[in-house]
C-alpha positions in Angstrom: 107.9 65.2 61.9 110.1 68.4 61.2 106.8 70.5 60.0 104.9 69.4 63.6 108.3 70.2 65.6 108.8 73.1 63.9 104.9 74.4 64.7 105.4 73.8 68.0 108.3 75.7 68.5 107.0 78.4 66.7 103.4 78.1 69.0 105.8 78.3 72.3 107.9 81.1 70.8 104.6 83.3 70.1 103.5 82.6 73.9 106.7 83.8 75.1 105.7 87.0 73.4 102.0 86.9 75.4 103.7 86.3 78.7 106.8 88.6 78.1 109.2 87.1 80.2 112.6 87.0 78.9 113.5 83.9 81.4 117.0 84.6 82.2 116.4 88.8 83.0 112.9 87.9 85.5 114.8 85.1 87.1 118.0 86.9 88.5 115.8 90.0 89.2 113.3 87.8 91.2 116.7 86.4 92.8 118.4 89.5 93.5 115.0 90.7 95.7 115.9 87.9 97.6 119.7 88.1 98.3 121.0 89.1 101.5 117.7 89.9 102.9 118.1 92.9 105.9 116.0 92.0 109.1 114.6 94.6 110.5 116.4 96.0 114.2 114.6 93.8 116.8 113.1 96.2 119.7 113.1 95.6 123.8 109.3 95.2 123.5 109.5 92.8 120.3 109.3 88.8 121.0 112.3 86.6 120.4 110.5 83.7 119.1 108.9 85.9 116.0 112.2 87.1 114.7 113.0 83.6 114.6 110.5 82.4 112.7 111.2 84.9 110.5 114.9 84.0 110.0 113.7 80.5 109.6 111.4 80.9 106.8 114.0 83.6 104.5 116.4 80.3 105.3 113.9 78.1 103.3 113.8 80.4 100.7 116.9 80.7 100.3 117.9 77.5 100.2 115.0 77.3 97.2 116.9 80.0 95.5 120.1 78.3 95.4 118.4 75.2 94.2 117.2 77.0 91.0 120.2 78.8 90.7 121.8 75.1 90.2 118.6 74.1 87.8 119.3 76.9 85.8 123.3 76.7 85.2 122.5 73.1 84.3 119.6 74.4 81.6 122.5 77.0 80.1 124.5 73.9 79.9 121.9 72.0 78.3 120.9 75.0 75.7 124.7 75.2 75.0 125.7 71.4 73.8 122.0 71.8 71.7 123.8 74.5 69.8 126.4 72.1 68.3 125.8 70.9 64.8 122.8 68.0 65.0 119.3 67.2 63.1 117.6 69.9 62.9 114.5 68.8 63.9 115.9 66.9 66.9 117.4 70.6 67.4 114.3 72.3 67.5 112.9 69.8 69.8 115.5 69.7 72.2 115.3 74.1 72.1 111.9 74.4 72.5 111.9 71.3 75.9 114.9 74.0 76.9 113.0 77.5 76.4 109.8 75.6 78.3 111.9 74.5 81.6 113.7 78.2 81.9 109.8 79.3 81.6 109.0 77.1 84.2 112.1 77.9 86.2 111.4 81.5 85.8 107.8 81.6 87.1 108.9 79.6 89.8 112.0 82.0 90.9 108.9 84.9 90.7 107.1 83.0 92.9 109.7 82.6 95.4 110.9 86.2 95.4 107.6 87.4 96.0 107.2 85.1 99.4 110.4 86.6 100.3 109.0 89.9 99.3 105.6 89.3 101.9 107.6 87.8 104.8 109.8 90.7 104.8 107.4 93.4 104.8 105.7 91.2 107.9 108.9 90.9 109.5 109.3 94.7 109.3 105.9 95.5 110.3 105.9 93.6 113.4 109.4 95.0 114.4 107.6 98.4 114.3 104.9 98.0 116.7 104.4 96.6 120.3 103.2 93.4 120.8 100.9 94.3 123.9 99.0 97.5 122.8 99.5 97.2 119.1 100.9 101.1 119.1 104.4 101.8 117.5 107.6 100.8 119.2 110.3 102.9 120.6 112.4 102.6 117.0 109.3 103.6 115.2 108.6 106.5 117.1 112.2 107.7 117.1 112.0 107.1 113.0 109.4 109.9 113.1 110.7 112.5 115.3 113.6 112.2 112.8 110.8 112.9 109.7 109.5 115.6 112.5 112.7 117.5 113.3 113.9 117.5 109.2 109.9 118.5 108.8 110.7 121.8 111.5 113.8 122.3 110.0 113.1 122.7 106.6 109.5 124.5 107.3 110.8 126.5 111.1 108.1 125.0 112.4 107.6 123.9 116.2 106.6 120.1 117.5 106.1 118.9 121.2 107.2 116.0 122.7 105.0 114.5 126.1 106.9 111.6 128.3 104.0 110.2 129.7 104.5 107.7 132.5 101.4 105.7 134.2 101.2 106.5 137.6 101.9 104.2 140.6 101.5 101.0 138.0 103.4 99.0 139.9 100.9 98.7 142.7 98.6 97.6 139.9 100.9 94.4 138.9 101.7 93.8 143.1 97.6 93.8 143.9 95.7 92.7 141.0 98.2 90.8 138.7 100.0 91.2 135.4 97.2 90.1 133.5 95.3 93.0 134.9 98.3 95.5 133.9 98.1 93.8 130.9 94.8 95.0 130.4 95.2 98.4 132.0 98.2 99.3 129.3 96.1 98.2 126.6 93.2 100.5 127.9 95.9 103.5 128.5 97.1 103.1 124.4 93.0 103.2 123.3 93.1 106.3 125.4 95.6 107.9 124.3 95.4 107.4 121.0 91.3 108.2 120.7 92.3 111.4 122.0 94.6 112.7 119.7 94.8 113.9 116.3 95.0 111.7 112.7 98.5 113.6 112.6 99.6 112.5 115.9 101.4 109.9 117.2 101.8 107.9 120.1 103.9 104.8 120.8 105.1 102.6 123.9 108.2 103.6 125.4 108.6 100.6 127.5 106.8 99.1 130.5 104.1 101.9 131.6 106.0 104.9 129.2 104.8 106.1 126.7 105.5 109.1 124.2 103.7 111.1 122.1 104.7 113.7 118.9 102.3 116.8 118.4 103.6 118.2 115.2 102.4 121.5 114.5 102.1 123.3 117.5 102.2 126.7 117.6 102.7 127.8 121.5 103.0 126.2 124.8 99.2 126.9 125.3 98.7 124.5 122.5 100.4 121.3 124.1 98.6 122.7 127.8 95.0 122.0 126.5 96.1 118.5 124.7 97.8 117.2 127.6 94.9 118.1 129.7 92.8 116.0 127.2 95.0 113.0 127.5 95.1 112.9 131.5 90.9 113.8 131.3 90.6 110.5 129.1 92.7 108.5 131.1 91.2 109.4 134.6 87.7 107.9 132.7 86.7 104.8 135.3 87.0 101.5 134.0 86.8 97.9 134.8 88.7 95.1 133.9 88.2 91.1 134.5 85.8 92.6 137.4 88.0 94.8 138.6 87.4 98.7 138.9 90.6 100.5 137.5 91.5 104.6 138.1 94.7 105.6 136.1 96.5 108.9 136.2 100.1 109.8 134.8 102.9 111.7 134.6 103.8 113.8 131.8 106.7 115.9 130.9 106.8 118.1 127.7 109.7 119.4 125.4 109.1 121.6 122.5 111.4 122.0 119.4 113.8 123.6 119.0 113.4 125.8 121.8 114.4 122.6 124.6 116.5 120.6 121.9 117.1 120.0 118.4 117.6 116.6 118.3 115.3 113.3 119.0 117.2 111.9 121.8 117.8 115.2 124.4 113.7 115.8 123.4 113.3 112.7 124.9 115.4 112.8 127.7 114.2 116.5 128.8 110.7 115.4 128.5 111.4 112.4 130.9 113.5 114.8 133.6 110.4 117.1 133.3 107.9 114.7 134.0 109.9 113.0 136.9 109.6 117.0 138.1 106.2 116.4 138.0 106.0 113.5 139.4 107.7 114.7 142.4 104.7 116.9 142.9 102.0 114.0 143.1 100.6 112.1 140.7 98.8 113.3 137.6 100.4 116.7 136.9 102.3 117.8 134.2 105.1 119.8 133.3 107.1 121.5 130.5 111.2 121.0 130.7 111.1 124.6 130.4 109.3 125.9 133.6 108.3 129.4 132.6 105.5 127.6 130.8 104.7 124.5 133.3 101.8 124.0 134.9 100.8 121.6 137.4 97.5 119.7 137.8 96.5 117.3 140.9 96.1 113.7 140.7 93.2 111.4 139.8 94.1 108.5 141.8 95.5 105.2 140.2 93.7 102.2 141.3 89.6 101.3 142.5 88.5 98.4 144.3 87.8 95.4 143.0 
């Protein structure tokens, strides 16, 4: 009885050497992924209900992580009165039952962190992007004209920042519907974003905003020809549940550092400049600084159905 206890133990001791968990070190690690978990900042454009959800699931596992936490102070326990003087083999028995329900216990705690791990990262990758058009949010964007200016900065390099805002979009919602200004902001983020560069971006400001960052940009003339581009793809005729849509927009343009150095006054500038323009009629646009604006005439916002 000893000799078959004894080869037993020894059999699970050599496959705690082939898994190489030390059960004790991998369970508080997996636990300490877990503690406190930081929700990510949740944006005008975000959705309530999917935050909650969120919370609601890192609750569960939680509450799962303070139940093994209890399992395993009662295992210590456990290993603890097997250390007092007793039969050997009943020992040995007892130790090895031990070592296989903190391997068990362990593998489980992994298993649990790494849930808590995923729904996290999903968490955070929904607060970065609009729900409606899929493009980043306002909190993502402003993460990246932080990485832009330090970028500049370190490199005295120039980037432009365009406010572009879709003209007369409100008559859109009034005539045809929300659904169909649904559709027509999704169709404005395709366009925008086809037309730009890989190192681009563009996000959703909020209701028909949006803004994008041109890193790179060497002179005004530079940021003329791509916001030409932008209102030229935009302008392209489309339909829409039967319905014959025309957009045009607004833009305004700052350029670092020469308008402002930090994220915030670029993006205020940029929206003062395109209010300028919009002034002026519909599709034009204009730098804050107006030595280099120049203003083109509108498309026209909405067909007939």
């Amino acid at each position: 009885m000893l000799c078959t206890e004894t080869g037993r133990s020894r059999r699970r001791n050599r496959e705690w050497q082939t898994r190489k968990i030390d059960p004790k070190m991998k369970y508080h690690r997996s636990l300490k992924r877990i503690e406190h978990p930081s929700l990510p900042p949740t944006d005008a454009t975000g959705t309530a209900s999917e935050a909650d959800g969120g919370v609601r699931k890192l609750s569960r596992l939680s509450q799962e992580a303070d139940d093994l936490l209890t399992r395993l102070a009662r295992l210590r326990q456990n290993l603890a009165e097997i250390r007092r003087p007793m039969n050997e083999a009943k020992a040995q028995s007892a130790l090895a039952e031990a070592n296989e329900q903190l391997v068990l216990v362990a593998l489980h705690a992994e298993s649990v962190a790494e849930t808590a791990v995923s729904e996290l990262g999903e968490l955070a990758r929904s607060g970065q992007r609009d729900p409606l058009t899929g493009l980043p949010n306002r909190l993502l964007m402003l993460d990246r004209l932080e990485s832009a200016i330090a970028t500049a900065r370190r490199h005295e390099t120039r980037f432009a920042v365009l406010f572009i805002d879709l003209d007369n979009f409100k008559r859109i919602n009034d005539t045809l519907g929300h659904a169909i200004g649904d559709e027509a902001l999704k169709l404005a983020a395709r366009r925008l974003r086809s037309a730009l560069r890989d190192s681009d971006t563009v996000s959703r400001h909020g209701g028909e905003e949006f803004l994008v960052l041109l890193p790179g940009i060497s002179q005004a003339s530079d940021v003329t020809s791509i916001a030409q581009k932008l209102q030229a793809a935009l302008a392209a005729p489309a339909h829409a549940r039967g319905h014959r849509l025309q957009l045009s927009a607004s833009v305004g343009i700052t350029i670092y550092p020469e308008d402002a150095e930090d994220a915030q006054t670029l993006i205020g500038r940029a929206d003062a400049a395109m209010y300028r323009s919009k002034r002026r009629g519909p599709g034009g646009f204009e730098f804050y600084a107006q030595k280099h604006s120049m203003i083109r005439r509108p498309h026209g916002v909405l067909g007939q159905g």
